[in-house]
N, C-alpha and C positions, 0 to 999 in steps of 0.2 A: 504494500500500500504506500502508493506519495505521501510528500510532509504535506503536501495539501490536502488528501483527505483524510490524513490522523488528525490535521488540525479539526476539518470540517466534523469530524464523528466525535473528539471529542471534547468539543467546545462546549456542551451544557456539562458536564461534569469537572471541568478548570472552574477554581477559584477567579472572577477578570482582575483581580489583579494581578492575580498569578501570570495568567493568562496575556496580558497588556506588557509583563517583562519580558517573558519570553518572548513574543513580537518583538521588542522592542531589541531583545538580541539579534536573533535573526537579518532583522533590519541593518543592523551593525553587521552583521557577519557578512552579507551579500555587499556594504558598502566597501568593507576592507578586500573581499575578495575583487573588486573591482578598483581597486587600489585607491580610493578615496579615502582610507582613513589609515596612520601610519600602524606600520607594527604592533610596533609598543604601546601606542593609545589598544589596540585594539585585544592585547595581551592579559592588560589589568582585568578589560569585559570578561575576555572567557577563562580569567581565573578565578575571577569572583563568583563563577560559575563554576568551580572546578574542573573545565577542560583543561589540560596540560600537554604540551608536548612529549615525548619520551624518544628514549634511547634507542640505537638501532644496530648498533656492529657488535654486542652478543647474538646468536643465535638459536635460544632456545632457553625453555623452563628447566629446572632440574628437578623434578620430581614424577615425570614420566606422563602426565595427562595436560600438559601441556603444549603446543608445536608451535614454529613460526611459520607463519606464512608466505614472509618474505627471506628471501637470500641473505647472506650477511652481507653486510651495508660499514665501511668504516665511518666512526663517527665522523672525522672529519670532514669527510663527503658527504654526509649525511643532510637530513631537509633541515632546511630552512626556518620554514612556516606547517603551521598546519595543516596546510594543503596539499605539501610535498609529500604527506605521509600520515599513518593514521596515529592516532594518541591516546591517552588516558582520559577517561572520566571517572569521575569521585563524586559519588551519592554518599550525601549527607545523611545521618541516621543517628538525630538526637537520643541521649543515653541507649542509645543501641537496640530501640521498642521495635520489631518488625511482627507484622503476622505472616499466615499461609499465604492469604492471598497477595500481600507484596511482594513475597518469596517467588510468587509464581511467575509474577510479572520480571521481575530480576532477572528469574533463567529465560525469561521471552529474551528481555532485551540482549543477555549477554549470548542467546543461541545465536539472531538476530543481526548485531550488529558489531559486535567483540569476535573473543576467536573459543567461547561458549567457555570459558572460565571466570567466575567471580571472585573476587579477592578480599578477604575481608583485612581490615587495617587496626594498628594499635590502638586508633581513636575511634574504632566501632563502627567506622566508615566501610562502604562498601566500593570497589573500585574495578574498573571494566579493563582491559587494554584493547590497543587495536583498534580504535572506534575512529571512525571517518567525520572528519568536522561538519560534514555537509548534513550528517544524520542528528546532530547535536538536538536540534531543536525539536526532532521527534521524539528523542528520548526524554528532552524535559516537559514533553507534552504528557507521554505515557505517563510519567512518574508522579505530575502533578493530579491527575486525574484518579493516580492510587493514595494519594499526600502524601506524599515523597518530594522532596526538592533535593536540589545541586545549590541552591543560591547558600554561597560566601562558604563554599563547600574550600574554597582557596583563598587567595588576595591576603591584601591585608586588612583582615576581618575577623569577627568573633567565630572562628574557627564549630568545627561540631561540641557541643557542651556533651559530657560524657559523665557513666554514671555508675555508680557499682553494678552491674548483673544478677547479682543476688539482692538487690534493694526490695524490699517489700515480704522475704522468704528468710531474710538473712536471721538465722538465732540468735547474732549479737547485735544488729544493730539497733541502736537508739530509737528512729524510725525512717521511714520511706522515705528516700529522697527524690525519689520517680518523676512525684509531679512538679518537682521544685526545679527539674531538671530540665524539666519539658516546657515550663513555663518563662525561666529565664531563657531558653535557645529561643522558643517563639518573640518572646518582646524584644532582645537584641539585635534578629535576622534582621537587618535592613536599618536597624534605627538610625536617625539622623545622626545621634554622638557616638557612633561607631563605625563614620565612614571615612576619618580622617585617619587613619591608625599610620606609620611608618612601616608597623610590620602585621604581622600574625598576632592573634592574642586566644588562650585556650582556657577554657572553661572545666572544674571536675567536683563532680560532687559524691562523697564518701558517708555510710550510713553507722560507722565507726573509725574508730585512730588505732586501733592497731594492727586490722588486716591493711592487704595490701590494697582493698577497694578499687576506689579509681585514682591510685594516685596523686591525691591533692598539691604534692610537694612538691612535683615539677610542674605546675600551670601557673600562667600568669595567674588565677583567681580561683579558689578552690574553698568550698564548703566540707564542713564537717559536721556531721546533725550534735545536737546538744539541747538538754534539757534545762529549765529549772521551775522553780517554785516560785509563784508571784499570787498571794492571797491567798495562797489553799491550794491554788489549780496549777498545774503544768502546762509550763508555756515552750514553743517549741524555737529554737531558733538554730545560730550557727556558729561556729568558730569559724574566721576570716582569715584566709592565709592568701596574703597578695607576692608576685616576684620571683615565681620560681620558675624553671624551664633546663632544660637540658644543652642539646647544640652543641656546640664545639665546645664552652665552657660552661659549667653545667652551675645553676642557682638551686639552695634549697627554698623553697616559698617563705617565707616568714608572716607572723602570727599579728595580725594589724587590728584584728576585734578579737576579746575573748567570748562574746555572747552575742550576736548579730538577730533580735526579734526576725522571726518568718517574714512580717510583713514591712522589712526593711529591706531585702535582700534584692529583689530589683531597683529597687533606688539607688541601693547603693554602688551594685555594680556599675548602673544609668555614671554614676557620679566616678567612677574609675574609671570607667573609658572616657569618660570627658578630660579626668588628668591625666591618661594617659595620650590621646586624642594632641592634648595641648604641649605636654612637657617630653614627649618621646621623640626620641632620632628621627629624621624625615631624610634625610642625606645620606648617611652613613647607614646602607642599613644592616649590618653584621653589629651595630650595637642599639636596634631600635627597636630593641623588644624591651617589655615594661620591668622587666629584673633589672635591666642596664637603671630605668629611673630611681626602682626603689634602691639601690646600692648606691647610688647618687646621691642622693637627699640623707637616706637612712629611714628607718622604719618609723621613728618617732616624727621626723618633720613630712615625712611621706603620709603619715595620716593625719598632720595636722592640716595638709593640703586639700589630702579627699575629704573633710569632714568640711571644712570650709566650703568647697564646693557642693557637696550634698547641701548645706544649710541656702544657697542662693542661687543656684541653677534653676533655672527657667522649670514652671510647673510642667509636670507631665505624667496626668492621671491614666495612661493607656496602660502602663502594668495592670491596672487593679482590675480589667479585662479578664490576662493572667490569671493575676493571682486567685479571683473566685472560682477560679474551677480547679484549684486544688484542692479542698472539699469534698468534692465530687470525683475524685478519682480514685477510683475503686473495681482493685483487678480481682475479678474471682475465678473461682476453677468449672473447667467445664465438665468434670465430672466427680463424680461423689469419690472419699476418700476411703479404698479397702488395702489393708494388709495383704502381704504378699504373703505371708504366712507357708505353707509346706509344699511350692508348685517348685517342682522337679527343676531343678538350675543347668540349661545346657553350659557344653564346653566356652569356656572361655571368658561365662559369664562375670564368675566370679570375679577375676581379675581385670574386667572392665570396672564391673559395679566401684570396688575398692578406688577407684582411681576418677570416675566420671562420673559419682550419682552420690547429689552432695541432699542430706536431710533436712527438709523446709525446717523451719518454727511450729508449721501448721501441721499437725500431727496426721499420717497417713499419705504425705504428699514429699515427693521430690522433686530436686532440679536434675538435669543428665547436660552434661556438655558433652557434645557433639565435635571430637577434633578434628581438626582440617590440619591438614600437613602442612604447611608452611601457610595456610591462610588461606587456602585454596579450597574449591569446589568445583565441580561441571554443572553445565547450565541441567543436565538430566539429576544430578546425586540433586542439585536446590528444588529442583519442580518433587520430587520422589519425596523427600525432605519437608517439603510442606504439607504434605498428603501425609506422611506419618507423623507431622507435628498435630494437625488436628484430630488423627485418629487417637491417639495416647494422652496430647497437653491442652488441645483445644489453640487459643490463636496469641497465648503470649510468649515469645519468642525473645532473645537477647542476642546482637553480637556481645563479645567480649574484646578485652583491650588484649589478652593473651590469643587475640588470632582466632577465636572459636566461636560455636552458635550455644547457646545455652538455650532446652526447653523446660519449662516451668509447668511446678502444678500437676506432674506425671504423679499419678496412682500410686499406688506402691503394687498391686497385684497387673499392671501394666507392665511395669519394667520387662521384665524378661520378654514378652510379646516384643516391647520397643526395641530392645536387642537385636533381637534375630530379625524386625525390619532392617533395622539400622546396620547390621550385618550383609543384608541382600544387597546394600546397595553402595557398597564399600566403605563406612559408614561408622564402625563399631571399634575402632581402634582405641585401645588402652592406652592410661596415660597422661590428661591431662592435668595440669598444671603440674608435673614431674621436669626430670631433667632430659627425657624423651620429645618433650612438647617446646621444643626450643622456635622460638619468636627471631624471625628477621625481617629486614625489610627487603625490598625488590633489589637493591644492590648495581650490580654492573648490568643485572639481566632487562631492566629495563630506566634505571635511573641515569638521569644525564650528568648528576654528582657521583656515581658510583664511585669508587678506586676499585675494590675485590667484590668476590661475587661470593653474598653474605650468604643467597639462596642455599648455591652451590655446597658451600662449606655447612651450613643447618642439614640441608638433604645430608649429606655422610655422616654426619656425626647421630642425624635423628637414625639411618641407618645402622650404626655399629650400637648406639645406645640400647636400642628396641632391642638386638637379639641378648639381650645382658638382663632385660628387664625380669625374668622369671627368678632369678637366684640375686639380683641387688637390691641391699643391704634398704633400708630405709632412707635413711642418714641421709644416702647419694640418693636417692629415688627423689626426695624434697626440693635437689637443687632447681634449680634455674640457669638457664644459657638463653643471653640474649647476642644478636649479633645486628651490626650495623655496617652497612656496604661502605660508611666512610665517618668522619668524627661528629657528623650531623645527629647519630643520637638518634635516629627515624626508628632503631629498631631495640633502642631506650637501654642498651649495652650498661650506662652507667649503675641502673640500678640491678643488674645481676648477679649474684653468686661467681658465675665467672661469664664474663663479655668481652666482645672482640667488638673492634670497628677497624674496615680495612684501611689499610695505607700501600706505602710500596717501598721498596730500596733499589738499590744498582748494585747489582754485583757483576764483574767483570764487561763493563759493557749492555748487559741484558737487564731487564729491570721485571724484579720478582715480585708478586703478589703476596704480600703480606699481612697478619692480624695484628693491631696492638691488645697486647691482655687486659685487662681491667679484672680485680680480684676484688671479693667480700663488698659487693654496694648490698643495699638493701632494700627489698623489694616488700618489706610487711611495713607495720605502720604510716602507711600508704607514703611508699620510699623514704623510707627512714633515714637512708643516707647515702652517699654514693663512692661507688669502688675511684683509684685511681689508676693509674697505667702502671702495667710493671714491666713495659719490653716492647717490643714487637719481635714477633715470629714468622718464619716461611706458613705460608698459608697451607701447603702440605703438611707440617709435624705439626699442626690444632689440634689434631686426633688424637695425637699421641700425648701431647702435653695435658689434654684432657684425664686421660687414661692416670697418666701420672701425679694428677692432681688430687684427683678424686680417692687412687687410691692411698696417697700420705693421708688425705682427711679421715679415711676410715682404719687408717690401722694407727694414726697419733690424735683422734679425738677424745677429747675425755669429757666422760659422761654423753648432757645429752645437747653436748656443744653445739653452736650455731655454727654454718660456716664463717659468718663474717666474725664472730668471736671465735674461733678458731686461726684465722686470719691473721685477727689481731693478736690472739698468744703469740702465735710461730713468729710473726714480726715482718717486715718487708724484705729483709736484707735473705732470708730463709728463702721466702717465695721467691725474689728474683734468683735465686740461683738456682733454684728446679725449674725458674721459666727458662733463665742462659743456659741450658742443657740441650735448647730446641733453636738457638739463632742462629746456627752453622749452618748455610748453603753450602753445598757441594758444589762443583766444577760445572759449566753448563754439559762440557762435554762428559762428566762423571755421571750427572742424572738431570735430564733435561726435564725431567716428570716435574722439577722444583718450579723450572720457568713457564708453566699454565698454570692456570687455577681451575677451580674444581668446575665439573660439567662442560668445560669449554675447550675442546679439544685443541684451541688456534696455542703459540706460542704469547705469553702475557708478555709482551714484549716493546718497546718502540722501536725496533729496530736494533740490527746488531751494529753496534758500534766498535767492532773490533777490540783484540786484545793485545797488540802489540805491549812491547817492554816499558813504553814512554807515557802510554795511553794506562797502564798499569801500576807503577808506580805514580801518577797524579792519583789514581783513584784507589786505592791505598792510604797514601794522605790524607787525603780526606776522609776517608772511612774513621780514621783514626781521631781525627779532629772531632766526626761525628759523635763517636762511640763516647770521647772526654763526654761532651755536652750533652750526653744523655745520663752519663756516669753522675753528672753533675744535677741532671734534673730529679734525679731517683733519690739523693741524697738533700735535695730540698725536701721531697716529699718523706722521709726520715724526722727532716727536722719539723716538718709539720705536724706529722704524728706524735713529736716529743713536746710540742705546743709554743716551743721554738718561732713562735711565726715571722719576726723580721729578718731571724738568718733564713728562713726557709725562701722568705721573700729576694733576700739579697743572694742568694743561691742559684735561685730558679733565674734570676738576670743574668748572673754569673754564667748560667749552660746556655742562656741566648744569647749572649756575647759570642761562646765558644763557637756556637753555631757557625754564627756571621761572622767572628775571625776567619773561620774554614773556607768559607766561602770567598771574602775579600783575597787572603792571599793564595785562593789558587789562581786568580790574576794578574795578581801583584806579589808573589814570595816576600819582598823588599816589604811590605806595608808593616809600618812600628804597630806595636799591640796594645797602646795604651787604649781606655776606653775610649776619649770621644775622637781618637785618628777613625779608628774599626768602625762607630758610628756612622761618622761622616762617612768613611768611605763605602759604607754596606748603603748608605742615603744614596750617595751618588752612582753606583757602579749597580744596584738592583733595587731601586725604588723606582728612579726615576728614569731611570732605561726599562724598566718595569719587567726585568728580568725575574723577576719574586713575585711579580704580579699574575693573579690567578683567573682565569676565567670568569671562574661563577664567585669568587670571592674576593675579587679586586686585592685591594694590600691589607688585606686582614691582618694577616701574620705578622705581615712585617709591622704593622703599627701597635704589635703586643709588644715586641723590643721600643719600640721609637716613644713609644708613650710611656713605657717604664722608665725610659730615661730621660723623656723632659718633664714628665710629670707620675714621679712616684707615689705612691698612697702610703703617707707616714701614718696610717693609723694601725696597721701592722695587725690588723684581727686575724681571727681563723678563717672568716670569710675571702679578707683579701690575699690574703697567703693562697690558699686553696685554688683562689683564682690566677695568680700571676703560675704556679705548678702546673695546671691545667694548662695555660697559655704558652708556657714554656714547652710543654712536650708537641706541642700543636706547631709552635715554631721551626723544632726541631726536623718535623714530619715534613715542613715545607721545606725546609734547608736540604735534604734529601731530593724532594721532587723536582727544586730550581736545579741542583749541578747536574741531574737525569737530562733537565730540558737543554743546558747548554752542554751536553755531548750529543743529545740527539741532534740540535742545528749544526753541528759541526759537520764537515764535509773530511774532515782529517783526523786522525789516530788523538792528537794532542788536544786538550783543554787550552784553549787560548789564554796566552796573558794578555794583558789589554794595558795600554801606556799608562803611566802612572797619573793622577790626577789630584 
């Protein structure tokens, strides 16, 4: 059917205003396609829409139900525009409510008009690949007509608001945070004081503080339900945690109300994005997320600002729309609640139930999460999928931020029937939230930020883990592995047990795929706190260093230790030398298996840059120079853990100097080593020839050095310690990828020197 007669058929079931944007994209879409409107004006439209561009020179899924349809393509021939090629869409799915019948429409569209895979996201988003720009507008027709949107599904916008999955079922939580979830995502979609943002801003609401819920502590603005006593009667409100976010340098939220009344909670956000709106980056935007304002100001003048603003912001009663139909939400079950009591348990079951079928509050009822291998589905498993959700749960359905569908409200004398559907349809796999159920994001396979290919390396490892799972131990069954294609944090590595996020090195010329580790962050008390780097490894020994990780935890844990307090017994200086047991690359010609990464048969490579004696001894030097300035970044992160925070600080400069000395004189040997010679000269020789300059991240990196040393933070907290440590290892990652980029432009064996300056 044409976009003209999806419009035409279903036109009485769009909301018109819903209805009148989408027009109104469209309209833009046909305008830019006929080159009236540039680019990038027309970039912001359909990211606010969640269209995106995506990657194209991997060639393929790793997890075997995925294909590409196109050839491999090198990025840098790669399109252009939207047009050159098909892209991503991202359907928005506040706290993650779907029923059957949106399910069904989902695998329509992704049979339809994707390549019939759905992807669900750590933000409970659903997300297509492959989609043709020209089809965009039929799919935000369908979706509207099921109440589904895309709007501000990207941009810099109030991103999807997210929400525990177990809210309303949960044993421990305080209470529901469902409709409080559903009603701030509706009143912020589109608001006026939410269209000026710099960047992203993310929303999370948690129905307790010590599971790991939804995460409160990495979102810019995050509730936590809380009760108290006012007259007699229980009033419901919230703990306000504003500033926190992952990214390349990761923010914990911090705590800006202790008691937030219910019926303040849209105001007040209304009143944070208006400071955020007013006082956030607009220029710069690798620092114009709202963690960057509140570290700014600080917590106490940061709320002296937003309460200011709440008190004299323009009235605007449209919350209270909202908020009265909180009240009136009220999820019930659609079928009466019987024991399972003595029905005969096929194979397998048990060891599902133990691991996927979590016990309601409501006595006779459970939840069952549904795992998806890397986040994945087929357009047939989601249509099958909604047929047995309504047979066994009826129509309340969850994603999850760990990648899965959660159903609700499942019988107890259903289970097993649900199984063995859930079984037929490949469906039943044991496992989640273990250390089997490992979360990444799309990586090199389809992100245009990728470095490694997160997918690839989750597939192996959820591989080697699963056949261990019948005889492993608990202890390791609990952990968490998260992984992230690059130091973006997409696939939330900081808070895991143990996480990777790719980067890369140069050995001999060829440049390897590599993980940086991150040990003991913590993924309960909705991210308690987060791991730091202790290395980077060939992207091939992950597995192994896994192996080796897991089993010191279980043969020197004592008692019924945590990993991260585990962690922190053994100490960092322990763990980095069980991680340095895996950073030896072999020869390429010794084992060339090191130079691809996982699923991707090409060599991960830019090109051989020969190994002559001249070309080998430069890159040697510098390895050496590297290796100081990570030696040195490890032993900031030492002194941070000893609470040390100004040596930790002057440390972590100290390994980004080394960096940039490595770098200055491999073009200069002669260059004196005092600090502001090395300065200057890393200023002039790769800032402003913008040789350190990144693609997709301009001079991030390099303005972590530059601003450390024209403008240090003499306040020397844990906070800012923590931050220039993170900054410093990110530094480092790019010092690495700039001397890759100028041997790759060389035409000859030798690292140029370049006239002194």
């Amino acid at each position: 059917m044409s976009s003209a007669n999806w419009k035409e058929k279903l036109t009485d079931r769009i909301p018109p205003d819903q209805a009148r944007e989408i027009d109104n994209f469209e309209a833009q879409m046909l305008l830019r396609k006929a080159g009236k409107i540039e680019e990038k004006v027309f970039a912001e439209v359909r990211l606010r829409r969640g269209t995106y561009g995506q990657r194209y020179d991997n060639g393929q899924r790793h997890d075997g139900i995925r294909t590409r349809a196109l050839a491999y393509q090198p990025l840098t021939k790669g399109p252009e525009t939207m047009w050159d090629a098909p892209g991503m869409q991202r359907i928005k799915i506040p706290f993650g409510g779907l029923n059957p019948d949106q399910m069904k429409l989902l695998a329509e569209l992704a049979e339809e008009y994707s390549d019939n895979i759905l992807h669900i996201t750590t933000r409970q988003d659903i997300q297509l690949h492959f989609v043709h720009i020209e089809e965009v507008p039929t799919i935000f027709r369908r979706l509207a007509a099921a109440g589904i949107t895309t709007k501000e599904a990207c941009g810099n916008s109030v991103r999807n608001v997210t929400a525990c999955p177990l809210a309303g079922i949960c044993r421990t939580e305080t209470f529901d945070v469902t409709p409080y979830a559903k009603a701030t995502a509706y009143y912020l979609m589109g608001h006026p004081d939410t269209q000026q943002f710099g960047r992203k801003f993310k929303i999370a609401f948690s129905g307790c503080r010590h599971e790991a819920c939804s995460l409160v502590s990495l979102h810019d603005l995050g509730g936590i339900a809380v009760t108290r006593q006012v007259d007699g009667k229980t009033q419901r409100g919230f703990e306000l945690y504003v500033g926190g976010g992952l990214g390349a340098v990761p923010y914990q939220a911090k705590l800006m109300v202790e008691f937030l009344p219910e019926e303040e909670l849209m105001p007040m956000a209304r009143a944070i994005g208006r400071v955020f709106a007013r006082l956030g980056e607009k220029k710069n935007r690798n620092r114009a997320r709202l963690k960057f304002v509140v570290a700014k100001l600080g917590i106490d003048e940061f709320k002296r600002v937003v309460m200011e603003e709440y008190q004299s912001m323009p009235e605007d009663n449209s919350w209270r729309r909202y908020f009265d139909e909180i009240p009136r939400y009220d999820e019930q079950p659609a079928f009466a609640a019987v024991q399972l009591n003595g029905q005969k348990r096929p194979n397998g079951f048990e060891e599902w139930a133990a691991t996927n079928v979590y016990e309601q509050r409501q006595s006779g009822y459970a939840a069952v999460t549904v795992t998806l291998p890397l986040g994945d589905l087929t357009s047939d498993q989601m249509r099958k999928l909604a047929d047995i959700a309504r047979k066994h749960a009826g129509d309340h359905l969850r994603t999850t931020v760990e990648q899965n569908i959660l159903l609700r409200w499942v019988p107890h004398n259903r289970l097993i029937n649900l199984y063995e559907d859930l079984k037929a349809i490949g469906l039943a796999q044991p496992g989640a939230g273990s250390i089997v159920d490992v979360v990444a994001c799309p990586g090199t396979d389809t992100c245009k930020l990728g470095i490694a290919a997160s997918r690839g390396l989750a597939a192996e490892l959820r591989k080697r883990l699963a056949t261990q799972m019948a005889s492993m131990d608990q202890a390791i069954r609990s952990l968490r592995i998260k992984i992230s294609g690059c130091f973006n944090s997409c696939g939330q590595h900081h808070i895991a047990d143990i996480g990777f996020y790719g980067n890369s090195r140069n050995v001999g010329g060829y440049t390897v795929p590599h993980f940086q580790v991150m040990l003991g962050g913590k993924w309960t008390d909705n991210a308690g706190s987060y791991a730091l780097a202790m290395g980077s490894v060939p992207s091939k020994r992950v597995p192994d260093l896994v192996t080796r990780l897991t089993d010191r935890y279980l043969a020197d844990r004592q008692g019924e230790e945590t990993f991260q307090s585990f962690c922190g017994r053994i100490g960092k200086k322990q763990l980095k030398g069980w991680v340095d047991e895996f950073v030896k690359v072999p020869a390429h010609a010794e084992d060339p298996a090191f130079y691809v990464d996982w699923g991707d048969p090409r060599a991960y490579t830019i090109g051989d840059m020969g190994t002559g004696e001249c070309a080998g001894e430069v890159i040697s030097l510098a390895q050496f120079g590297f290796t100081a300035a990570e030696s040195q970044a490890f032993e900031a992160q030492l002194l941070l853990d000893d609470g040390e925070f100004q040596k930790a600080d002057e440390m972590a400069y100290s390994a980004m100097l080394e960096a940039a000395k490595t770098l200055v004189r491999q073009q200069n040997p002669d260059t004196p080593t005092d600090t502001p010679t090395i300065v200057g000269e890393f200023r002039t020789r790769f800032v402003e020839t913008q040789l350190f300059w990144d693609k997709y991240h301009g001079n991030q990196f390099a303005n972590y050095l530059l601003n450390r040393h024209e403008s240090p933070d003499t306040r020397y907290t844990k906070d800012t310690a923590h931050k220039l440590v993170e900054e410093a290892n990110l530094f480092i990652d790019a010092s690495h990828k700039c001397l890759a980029k100028l041997q790759a432009s060389m035409n000859v064996l030798e690292v140029p020197v370049l006239p002194k300056v």
